[in-house]
Backbone as XML, in Angstrom:
<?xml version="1.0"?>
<chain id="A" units="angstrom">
  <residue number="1" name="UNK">
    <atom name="N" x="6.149" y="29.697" z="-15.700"/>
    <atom name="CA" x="5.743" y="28.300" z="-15.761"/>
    <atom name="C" x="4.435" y="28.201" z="-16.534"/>
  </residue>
  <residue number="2" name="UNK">
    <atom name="N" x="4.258" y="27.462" z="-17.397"/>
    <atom name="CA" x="3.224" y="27.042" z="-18.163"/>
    <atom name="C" x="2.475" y="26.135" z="-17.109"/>
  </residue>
  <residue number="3" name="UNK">
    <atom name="N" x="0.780" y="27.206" z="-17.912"/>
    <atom name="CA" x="-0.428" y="26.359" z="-16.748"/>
    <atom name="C" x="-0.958" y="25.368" z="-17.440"/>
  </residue>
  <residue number="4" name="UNK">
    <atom name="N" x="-0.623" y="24.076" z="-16.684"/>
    <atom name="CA" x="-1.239" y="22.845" z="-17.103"/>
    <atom name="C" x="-2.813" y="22.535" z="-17.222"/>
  </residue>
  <residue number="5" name="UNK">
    <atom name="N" x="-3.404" y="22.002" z="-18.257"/>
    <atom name="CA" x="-4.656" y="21.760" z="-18.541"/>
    <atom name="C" x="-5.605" y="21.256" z="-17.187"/>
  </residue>
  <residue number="6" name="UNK">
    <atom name="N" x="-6.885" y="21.465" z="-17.073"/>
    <atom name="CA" x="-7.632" y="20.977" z="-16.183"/>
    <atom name="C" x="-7.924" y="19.405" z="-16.287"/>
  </residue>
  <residue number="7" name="UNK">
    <atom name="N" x="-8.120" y="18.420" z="-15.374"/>
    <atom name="CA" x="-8.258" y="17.283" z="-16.069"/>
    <atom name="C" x="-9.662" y="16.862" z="-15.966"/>
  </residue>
  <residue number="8" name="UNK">
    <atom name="N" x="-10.157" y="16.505" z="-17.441"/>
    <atom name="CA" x="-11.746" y="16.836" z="-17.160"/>
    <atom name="C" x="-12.288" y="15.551" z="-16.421"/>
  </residue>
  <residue number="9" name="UNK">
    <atom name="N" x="-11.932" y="14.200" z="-16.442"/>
    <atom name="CA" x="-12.538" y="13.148" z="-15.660"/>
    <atom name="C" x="-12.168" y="13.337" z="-14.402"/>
  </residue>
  <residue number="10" name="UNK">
    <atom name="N" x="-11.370" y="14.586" z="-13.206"/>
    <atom name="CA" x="-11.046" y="14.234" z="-12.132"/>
    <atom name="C" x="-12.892" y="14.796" z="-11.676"/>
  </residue>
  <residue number="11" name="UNK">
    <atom name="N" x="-13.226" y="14.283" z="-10.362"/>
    <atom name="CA" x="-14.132" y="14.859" z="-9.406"/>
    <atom name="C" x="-13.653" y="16.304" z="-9.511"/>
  </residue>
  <residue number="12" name="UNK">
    <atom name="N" x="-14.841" y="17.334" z="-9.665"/>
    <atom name="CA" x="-14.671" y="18.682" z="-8.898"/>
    <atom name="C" x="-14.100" y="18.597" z="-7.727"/>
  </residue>
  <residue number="13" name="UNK">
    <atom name="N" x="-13.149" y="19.436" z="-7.525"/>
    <atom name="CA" x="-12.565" y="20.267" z="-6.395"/>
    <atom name="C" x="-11.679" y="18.843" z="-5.723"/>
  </residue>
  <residue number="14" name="UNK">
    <atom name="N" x="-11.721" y="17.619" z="-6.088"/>
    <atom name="CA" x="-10.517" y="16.447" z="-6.225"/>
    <atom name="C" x="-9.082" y="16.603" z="-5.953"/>
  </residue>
  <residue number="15" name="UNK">
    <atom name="N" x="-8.418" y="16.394" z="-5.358"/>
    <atom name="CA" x="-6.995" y="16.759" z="-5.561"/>
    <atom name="C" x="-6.476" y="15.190" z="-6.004"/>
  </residue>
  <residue number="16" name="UNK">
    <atom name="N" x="-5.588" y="15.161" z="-7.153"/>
    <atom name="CA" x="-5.526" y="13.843" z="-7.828"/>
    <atom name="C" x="-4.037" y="13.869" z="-7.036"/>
  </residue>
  <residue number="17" name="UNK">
    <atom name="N" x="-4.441" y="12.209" z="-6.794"/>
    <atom name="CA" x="-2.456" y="11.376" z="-5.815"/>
    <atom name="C" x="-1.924" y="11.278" z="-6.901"/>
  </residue>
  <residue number="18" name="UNK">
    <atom name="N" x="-0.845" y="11.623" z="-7.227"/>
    <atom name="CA" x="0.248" y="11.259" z="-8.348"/>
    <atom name="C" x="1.680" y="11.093" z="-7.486"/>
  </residue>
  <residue number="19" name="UNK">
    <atom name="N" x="2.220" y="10.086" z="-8.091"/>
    <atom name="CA" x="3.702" y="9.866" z="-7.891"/>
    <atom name="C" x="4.842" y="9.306" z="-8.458"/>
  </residue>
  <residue number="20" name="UNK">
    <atom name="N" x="6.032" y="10.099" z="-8.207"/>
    <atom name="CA" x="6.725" y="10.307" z="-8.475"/>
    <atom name="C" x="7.473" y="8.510" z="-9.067"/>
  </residue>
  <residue number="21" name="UNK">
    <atom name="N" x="7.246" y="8.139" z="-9.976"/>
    <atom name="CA" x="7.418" y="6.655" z="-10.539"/>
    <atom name="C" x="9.244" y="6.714" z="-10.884"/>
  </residue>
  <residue number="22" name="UNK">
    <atom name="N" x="10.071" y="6.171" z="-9.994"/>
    <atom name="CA" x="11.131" y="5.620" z="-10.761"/>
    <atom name="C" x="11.198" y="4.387" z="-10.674"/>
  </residue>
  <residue number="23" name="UNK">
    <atom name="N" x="9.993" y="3.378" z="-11.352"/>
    <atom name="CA" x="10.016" y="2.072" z="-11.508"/>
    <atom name="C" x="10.275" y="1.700" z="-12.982"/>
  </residue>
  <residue number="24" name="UNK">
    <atom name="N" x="10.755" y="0.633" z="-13.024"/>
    <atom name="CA" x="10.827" y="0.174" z="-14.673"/>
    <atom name="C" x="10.233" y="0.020" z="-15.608"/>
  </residue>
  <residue number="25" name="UNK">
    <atom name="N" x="8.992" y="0.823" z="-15.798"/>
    <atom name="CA" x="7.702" y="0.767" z="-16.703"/>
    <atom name="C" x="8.487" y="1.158" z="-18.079"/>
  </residue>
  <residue number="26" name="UNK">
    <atom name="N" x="8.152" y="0.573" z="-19.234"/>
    <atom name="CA" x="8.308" y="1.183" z="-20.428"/>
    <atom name="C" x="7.147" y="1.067" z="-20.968"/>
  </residue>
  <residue number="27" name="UNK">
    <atom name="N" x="7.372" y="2.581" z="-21.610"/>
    <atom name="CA" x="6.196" y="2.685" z="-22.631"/>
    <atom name="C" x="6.421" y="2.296" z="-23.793"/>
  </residue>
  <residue number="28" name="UNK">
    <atom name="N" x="5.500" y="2.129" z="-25.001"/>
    <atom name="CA" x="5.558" y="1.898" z="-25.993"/>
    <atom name="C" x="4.305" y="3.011" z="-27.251"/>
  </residue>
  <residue number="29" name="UNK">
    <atom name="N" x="4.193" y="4.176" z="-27.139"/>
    <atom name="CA" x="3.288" y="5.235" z="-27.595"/>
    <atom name="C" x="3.335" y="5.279" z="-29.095"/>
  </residue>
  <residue number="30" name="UNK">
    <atom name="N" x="1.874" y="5.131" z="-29.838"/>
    <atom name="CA" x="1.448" y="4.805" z="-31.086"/>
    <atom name="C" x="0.788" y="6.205" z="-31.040"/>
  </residue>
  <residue number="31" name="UNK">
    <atom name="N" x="0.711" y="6.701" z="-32.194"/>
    <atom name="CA" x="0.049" y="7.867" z="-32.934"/>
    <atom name="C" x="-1.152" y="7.026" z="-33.658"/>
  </residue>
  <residue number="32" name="UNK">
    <atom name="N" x="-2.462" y="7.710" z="-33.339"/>
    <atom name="CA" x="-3.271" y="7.088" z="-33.727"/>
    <atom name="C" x="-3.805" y="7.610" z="-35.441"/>
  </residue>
  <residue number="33" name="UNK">
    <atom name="N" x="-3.010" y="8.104" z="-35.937"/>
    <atom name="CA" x="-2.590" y="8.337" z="-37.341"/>
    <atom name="C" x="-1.760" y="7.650" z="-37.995"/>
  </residue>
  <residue number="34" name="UNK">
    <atom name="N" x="-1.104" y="7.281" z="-36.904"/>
    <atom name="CA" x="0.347" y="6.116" z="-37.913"/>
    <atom name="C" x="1.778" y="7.160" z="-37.842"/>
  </residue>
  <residue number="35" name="UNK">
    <atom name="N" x="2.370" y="6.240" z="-38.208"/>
    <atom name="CA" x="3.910" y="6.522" z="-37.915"/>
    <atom name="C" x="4.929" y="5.926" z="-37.178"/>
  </residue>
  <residue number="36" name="UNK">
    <atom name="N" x="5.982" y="6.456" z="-36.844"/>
    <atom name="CA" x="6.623" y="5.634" z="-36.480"/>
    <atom name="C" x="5.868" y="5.930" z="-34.691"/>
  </residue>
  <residue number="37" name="UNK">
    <atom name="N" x="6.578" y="4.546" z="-33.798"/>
    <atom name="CA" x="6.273" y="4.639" z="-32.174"/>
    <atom name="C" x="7.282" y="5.498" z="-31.796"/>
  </residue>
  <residue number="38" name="UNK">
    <atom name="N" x="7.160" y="6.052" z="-30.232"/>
    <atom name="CA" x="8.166" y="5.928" z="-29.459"/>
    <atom name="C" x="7.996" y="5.732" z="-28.107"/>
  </residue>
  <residue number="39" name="UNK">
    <atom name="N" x="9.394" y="5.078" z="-27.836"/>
    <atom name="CA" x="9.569" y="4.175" z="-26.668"/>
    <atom name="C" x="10.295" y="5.677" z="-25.485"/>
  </residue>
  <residue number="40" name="UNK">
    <atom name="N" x="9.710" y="4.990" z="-24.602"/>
    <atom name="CA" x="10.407" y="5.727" z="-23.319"/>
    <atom name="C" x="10.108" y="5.341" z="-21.986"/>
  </residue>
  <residue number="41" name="UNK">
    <atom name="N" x="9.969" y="6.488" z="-21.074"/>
    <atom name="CA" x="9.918" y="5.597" z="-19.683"/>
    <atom name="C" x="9.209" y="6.296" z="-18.740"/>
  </residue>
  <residue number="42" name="UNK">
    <atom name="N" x="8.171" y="6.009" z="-17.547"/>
    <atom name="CA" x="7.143" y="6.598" z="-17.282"/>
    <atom name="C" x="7.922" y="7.072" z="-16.306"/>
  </residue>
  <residue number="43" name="UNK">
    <atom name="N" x="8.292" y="8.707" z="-15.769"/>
    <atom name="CA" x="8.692" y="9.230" z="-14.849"/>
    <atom name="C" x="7.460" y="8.986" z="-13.420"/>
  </residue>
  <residue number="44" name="UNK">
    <atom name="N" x="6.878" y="9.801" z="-13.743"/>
    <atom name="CA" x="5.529" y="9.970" z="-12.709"/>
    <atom name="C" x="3.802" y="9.685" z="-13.284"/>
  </residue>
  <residue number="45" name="UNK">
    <atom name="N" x="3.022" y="9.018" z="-12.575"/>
    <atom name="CA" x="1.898" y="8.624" z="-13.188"/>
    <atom name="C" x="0.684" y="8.716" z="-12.027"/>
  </residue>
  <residue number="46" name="UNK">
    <atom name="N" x="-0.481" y="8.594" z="-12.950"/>
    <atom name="CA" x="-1.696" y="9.104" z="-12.094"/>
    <atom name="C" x="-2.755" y="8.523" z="-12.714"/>
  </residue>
  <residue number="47" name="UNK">
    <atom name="N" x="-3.958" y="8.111" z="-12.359"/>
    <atom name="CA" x="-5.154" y="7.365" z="-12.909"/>
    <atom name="C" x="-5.390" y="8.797" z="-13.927"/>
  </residue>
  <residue number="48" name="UNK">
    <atom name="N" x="-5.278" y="9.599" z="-14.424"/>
    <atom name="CA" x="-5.635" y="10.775" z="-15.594"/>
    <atom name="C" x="-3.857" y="10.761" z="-16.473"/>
  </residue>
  <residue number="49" name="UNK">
    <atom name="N" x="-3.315" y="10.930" z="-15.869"/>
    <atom name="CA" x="-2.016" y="10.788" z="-17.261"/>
    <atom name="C" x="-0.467" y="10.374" z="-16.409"/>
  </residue>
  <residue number="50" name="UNK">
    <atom name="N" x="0.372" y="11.147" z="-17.708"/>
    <atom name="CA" x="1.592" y="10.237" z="-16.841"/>
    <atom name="C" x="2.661" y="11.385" z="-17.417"/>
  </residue>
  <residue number="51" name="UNK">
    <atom name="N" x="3.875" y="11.284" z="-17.528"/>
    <atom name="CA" x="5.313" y="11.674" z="-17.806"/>
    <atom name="C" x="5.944" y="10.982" z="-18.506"/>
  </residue>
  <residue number="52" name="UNK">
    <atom name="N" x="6.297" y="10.894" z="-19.969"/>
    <atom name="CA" x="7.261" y="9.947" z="-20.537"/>
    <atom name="C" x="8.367" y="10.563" z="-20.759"/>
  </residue>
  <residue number="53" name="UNK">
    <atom name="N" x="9.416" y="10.020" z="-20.451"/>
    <atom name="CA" x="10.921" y="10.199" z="-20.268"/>
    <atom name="C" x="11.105" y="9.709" z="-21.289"/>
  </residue>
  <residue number="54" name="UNK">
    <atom name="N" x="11.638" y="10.506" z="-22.347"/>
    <atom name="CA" x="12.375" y="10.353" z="-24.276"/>
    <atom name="C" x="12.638" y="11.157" z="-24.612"/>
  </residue>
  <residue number="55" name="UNK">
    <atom name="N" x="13.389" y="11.363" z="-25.243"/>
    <atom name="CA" x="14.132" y="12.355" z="-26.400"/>
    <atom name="C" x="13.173" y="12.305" z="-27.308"/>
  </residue>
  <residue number="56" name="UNK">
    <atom name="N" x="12.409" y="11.678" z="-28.165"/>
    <atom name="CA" x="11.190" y="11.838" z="-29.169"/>
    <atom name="C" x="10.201" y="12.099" z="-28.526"/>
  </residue>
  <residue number="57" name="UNK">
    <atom name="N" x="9.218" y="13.396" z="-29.730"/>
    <atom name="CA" x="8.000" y="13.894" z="-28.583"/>
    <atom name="C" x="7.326" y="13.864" z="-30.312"/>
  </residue>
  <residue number="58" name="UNK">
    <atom name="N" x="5.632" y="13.699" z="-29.763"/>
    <atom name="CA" x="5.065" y="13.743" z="-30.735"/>
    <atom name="C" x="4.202" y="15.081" z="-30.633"/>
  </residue>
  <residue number="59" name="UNK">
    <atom name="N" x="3.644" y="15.773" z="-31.617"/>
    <atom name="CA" x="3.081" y="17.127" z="-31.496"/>
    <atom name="C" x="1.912" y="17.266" z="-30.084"/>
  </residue>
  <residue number="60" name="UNK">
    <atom name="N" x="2.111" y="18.536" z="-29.620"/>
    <atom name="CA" x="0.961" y="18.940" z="-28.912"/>
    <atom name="C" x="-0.883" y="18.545" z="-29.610"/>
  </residue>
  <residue number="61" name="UNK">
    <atom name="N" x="-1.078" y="17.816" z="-28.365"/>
    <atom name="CA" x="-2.594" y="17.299" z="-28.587"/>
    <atom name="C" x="-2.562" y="15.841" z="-29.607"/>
  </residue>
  <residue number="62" name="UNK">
    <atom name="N" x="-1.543" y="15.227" z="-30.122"/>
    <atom name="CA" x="-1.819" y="14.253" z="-30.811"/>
    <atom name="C" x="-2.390" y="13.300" z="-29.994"/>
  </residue>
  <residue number="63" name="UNK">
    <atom name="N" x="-3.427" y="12.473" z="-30.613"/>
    <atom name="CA" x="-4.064" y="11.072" z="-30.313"/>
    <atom name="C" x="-3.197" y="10.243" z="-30.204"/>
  </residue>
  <residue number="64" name="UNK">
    <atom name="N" x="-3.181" y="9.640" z="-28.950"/>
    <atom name="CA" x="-1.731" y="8.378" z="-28.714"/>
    <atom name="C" x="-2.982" y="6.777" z="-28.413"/>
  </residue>
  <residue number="65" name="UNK">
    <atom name="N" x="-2.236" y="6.223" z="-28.552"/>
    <atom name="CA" x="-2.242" y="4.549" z="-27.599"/>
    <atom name="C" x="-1.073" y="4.594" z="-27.255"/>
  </residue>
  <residue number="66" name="UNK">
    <atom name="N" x="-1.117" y="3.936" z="-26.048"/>
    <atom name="CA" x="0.245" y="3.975" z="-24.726"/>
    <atom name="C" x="0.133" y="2.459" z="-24.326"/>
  </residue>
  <residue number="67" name="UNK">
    <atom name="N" x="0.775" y="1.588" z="-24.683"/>
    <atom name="CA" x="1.309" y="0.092" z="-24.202"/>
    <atom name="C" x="2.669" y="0.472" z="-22.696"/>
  </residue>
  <residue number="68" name="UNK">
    <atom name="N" x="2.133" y="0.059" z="-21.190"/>
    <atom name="CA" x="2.775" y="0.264" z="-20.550"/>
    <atom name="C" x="3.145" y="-1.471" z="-19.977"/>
  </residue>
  <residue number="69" name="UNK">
    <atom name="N" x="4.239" y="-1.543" z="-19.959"/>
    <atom name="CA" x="5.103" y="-2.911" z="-19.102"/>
    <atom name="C" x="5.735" y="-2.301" z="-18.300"/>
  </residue>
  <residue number="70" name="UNK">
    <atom name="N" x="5.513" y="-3.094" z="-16.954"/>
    <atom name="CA" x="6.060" y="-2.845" z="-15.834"/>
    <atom name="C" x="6.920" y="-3.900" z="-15.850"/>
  </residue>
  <residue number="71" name="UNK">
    <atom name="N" x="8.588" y="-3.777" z="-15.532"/>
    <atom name="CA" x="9.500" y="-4.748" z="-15.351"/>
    <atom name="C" x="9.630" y="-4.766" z="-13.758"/>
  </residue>
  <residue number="72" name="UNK">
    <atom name="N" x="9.564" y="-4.867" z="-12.979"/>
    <atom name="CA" x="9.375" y="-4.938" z="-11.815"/>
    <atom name="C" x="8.785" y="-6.100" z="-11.216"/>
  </residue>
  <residue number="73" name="UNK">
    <atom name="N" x="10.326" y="-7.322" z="-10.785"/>
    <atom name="CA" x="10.216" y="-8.199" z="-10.032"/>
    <atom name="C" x="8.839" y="-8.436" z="-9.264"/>
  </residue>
  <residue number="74" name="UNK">
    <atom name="N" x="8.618" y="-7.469" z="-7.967"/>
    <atom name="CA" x="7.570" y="-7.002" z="-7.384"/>
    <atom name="C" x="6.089" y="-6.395" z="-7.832"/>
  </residue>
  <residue number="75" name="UNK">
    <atom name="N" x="6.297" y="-5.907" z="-9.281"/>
    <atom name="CA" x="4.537" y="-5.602" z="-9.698"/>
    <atom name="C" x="4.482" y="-5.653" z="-11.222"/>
  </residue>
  <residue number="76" name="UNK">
    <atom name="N" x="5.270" y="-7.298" z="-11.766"/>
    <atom name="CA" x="5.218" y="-7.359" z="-13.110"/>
    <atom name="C" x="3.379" y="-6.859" z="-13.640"/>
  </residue>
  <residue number="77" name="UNK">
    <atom name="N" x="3.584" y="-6.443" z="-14.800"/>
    <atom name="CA" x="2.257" y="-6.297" z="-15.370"/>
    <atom name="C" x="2.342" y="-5.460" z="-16.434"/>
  </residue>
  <residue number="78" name="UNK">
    <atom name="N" x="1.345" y="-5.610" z="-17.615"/>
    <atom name="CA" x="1.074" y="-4.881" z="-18.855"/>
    <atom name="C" x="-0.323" y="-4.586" z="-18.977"/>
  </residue>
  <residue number="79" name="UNK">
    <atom name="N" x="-0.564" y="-3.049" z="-19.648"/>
    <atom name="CA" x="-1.839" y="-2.573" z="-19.787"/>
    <atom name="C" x="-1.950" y="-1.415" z="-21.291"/>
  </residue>
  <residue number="80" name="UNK">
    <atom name="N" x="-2.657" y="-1.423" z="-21.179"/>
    <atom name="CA" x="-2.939" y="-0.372" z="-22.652"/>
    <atom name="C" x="-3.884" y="1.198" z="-22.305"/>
  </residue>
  <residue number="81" name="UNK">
    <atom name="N" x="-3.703" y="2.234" z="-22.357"/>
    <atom name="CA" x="-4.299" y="3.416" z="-22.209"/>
    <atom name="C" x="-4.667" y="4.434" z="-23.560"/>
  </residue>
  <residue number="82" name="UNK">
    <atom name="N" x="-5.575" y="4.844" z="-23.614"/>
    <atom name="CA" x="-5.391" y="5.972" z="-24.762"/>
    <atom name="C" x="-5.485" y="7.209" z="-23.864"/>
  </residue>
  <residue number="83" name="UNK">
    <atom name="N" x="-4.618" y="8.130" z="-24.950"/>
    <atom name="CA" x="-4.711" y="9.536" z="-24.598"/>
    <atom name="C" x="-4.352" y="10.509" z="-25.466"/>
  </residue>
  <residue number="84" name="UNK">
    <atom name="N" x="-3.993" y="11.776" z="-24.792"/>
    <atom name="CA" x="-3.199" y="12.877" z="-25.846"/>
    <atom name="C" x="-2.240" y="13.467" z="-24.762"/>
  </residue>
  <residue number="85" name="UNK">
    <atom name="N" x="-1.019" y="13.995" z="-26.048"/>
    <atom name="CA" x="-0.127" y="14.706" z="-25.804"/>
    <atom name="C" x="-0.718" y="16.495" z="-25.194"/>
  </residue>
  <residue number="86" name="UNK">
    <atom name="N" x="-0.549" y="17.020" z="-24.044"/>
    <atom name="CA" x="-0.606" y="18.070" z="-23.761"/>
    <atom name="C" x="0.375" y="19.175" z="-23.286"/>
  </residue>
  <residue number="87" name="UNK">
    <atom name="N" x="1.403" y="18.721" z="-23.527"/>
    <atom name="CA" x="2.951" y="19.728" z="-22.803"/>
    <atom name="C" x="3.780" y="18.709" z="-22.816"/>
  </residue>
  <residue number="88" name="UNK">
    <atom name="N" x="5.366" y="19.946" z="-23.310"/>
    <atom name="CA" x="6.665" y="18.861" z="-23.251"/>
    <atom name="C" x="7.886" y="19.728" z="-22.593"/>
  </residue>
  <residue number="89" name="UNK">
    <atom name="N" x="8.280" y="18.882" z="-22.455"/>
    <atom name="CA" x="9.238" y="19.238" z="-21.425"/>
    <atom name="C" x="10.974" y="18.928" z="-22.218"/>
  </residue>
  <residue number="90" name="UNK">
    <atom name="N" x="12.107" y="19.303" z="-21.783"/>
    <atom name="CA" x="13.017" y="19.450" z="-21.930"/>
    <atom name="C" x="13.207" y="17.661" z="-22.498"/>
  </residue>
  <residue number="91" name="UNK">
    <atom name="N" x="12.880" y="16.952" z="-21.202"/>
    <atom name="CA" x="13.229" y="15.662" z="-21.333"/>
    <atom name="C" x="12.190" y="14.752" z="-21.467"/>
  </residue>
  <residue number="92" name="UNK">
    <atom name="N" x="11.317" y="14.928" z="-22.251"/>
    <atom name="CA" x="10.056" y="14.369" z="-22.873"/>
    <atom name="C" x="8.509" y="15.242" z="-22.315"/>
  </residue>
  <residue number="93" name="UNK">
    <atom name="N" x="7.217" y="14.232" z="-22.436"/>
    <atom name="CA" x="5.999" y="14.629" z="-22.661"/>
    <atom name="C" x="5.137" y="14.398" z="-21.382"/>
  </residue>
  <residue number="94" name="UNK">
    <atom name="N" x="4.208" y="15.365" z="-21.381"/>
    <atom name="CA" x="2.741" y="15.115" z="-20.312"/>
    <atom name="C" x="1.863" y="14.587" z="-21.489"/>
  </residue>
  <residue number="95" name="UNK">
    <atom name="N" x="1.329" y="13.701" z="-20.560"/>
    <atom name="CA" x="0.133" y="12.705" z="-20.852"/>
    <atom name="C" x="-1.052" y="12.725" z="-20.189"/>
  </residue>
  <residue number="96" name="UNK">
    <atom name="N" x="-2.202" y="13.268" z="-20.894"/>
    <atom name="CA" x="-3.462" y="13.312" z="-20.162"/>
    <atom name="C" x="-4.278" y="11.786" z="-20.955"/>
  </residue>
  <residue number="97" name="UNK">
    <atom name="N" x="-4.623" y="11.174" z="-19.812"/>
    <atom name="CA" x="-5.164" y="9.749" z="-20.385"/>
    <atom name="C" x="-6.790" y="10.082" z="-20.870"/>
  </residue>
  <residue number="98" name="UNK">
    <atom name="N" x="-7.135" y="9.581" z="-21.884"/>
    <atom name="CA" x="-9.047" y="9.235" z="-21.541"/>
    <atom name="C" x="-9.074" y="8.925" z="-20.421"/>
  </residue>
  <residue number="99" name="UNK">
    <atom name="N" x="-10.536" y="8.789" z="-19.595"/>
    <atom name="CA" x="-10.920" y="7.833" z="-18.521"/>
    <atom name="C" x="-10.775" y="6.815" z="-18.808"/>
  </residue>
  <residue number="100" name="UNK">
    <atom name="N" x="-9.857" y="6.168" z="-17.819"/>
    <atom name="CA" x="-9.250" y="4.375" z="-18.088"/>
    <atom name="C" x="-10.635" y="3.489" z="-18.044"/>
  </residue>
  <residue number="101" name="UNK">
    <atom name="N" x="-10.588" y="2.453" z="-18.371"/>
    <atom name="CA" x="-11.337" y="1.483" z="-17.866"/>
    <atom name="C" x="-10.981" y="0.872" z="-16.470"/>
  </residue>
  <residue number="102" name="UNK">
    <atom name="N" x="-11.815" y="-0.006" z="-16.237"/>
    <atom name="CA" x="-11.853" y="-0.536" z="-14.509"/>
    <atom name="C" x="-10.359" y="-1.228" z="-14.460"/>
  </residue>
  <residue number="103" name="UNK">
    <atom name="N" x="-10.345" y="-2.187" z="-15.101"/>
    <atom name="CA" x="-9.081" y="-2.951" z="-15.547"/>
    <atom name="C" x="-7.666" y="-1.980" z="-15.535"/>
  </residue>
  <residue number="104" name="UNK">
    <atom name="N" x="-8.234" y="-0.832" z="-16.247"/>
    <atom name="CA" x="-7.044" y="0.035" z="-16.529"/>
    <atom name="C" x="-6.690" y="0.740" z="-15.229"/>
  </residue>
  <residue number="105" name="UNK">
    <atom name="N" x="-7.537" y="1.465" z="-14.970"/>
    <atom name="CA" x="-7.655" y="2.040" z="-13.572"/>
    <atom name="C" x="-6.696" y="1.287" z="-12.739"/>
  </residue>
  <residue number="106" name="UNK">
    <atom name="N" x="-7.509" y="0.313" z="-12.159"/>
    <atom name="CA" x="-6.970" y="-0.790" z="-10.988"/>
    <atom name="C" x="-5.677" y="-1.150" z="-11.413"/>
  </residue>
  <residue number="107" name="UNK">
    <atom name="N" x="-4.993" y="-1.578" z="-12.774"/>
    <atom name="CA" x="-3.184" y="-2.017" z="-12.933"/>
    <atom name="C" x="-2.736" y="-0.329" z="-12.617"/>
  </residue>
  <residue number="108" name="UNK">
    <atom name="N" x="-3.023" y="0.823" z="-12.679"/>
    <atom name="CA" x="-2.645" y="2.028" z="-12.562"/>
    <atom name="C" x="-2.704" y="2.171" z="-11.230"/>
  </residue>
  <residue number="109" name="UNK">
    <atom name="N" x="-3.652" y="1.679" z="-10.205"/>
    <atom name="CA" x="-3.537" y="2.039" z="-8.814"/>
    <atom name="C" x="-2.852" y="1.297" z="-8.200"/>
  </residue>
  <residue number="110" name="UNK">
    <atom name="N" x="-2.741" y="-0.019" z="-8.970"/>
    <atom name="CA" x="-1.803" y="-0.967" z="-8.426"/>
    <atom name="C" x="-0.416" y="-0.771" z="-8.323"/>
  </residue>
  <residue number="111" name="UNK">
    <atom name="N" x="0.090" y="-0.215" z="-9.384"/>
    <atom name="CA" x="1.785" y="0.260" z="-9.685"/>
    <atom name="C" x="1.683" y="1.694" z="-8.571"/>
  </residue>
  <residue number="112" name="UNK">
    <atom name="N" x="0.776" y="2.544" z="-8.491"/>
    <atom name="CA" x="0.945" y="3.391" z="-7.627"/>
    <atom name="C" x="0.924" y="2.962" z="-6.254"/>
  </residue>
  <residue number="113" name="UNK">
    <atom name="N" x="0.075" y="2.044" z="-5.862"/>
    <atom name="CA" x="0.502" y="1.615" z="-4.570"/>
    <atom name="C" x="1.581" y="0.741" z="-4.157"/>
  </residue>
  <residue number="114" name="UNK">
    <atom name="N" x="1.794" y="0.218" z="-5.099"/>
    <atom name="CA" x="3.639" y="-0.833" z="-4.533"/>
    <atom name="C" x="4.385" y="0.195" z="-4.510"/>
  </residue>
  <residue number="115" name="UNK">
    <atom name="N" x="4.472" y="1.437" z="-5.630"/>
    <atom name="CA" x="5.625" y="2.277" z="-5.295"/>
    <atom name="C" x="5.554" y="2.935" z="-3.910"/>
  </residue>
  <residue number="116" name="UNK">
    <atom name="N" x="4.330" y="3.613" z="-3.548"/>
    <atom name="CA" x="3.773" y="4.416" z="-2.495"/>
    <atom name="C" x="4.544" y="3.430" z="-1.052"/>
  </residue>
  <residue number="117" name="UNK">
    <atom name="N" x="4.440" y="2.071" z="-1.126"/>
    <atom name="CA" x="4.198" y="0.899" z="-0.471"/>
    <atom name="C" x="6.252" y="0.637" z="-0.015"/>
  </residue>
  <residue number="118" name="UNK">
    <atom name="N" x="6.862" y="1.126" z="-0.799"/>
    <atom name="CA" x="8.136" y="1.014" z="-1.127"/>
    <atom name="C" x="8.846" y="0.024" z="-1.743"/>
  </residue>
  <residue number="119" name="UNK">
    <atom name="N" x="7.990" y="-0.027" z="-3.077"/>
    <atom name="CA" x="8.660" y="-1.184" z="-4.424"/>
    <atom name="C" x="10.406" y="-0.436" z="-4.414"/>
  </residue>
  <residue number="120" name="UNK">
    <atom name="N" x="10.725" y="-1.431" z="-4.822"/>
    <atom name="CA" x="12.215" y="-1.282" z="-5.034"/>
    <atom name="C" x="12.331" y="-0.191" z="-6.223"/>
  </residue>
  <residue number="121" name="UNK">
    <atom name="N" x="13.399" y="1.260" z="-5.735"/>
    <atom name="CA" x="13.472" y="2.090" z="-6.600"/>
    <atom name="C" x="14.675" y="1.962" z="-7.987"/>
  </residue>
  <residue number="122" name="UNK">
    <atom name="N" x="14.353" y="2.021" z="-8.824"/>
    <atom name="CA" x="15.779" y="1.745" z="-9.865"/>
    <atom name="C" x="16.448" y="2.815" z="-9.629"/>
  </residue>
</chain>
């Protein structure tokens, strides 16, 4: 198993909540070089990064912008994140975010707590 990167904005010795997202979020991920996007779908997410579910992966370490919509009756909402690509997987990419902003943060803790909360699973 490949060892995943440290995440440098968590607190020392922190154990970060992440979960397991099968809500209707789509992403929308820009290369901050240009090119074409790609679209996919946030498996699991965390105030430091996330899981996108796609068949298109963009290179290890590229500079992204990440447009996330939540379709979810229960926790409609849209937000914007930057980050980079750090590991891929069979069925798409890990996402380590910059440190979000407050705004960003809070729609990120928000979708984690309706799911946590028992938002309706797709």
């Amino acid at each position: 198993m490949t060892e995943r990167p440290v995440r440098p904005h968590a607190p020392e010795g922190a154990r970060e909540h992440r979960v397991d997202m099968r809500l209707a979020i789509r992403v929308v991920a820009s290369r901050d070089s240009g090119g074409k996007d790609i679209l996919g779908w946030v498996r699991n997410l965390s105030t430091s990064g996330m899981f996108i579910r796609t068949a298109d992966r963009f290179p290890a370490e590229t500079r992204c912008s990440f447009e996330l919509v939540s379709q979810e009756a229960d926790h409609p909402c849209a937000f914007s994140v930057r980050g980079w690509v750090v590991y891929h997987a069979r069925d798409g990419m890990g996402i380590q975010f910059e440190p979000p902003a407050g705004d960003t943060r809070a729609a990120i803790l928000s979708l984690m707590d309706g799911h946590a909360a028992g938002t309706r699973v797709a």
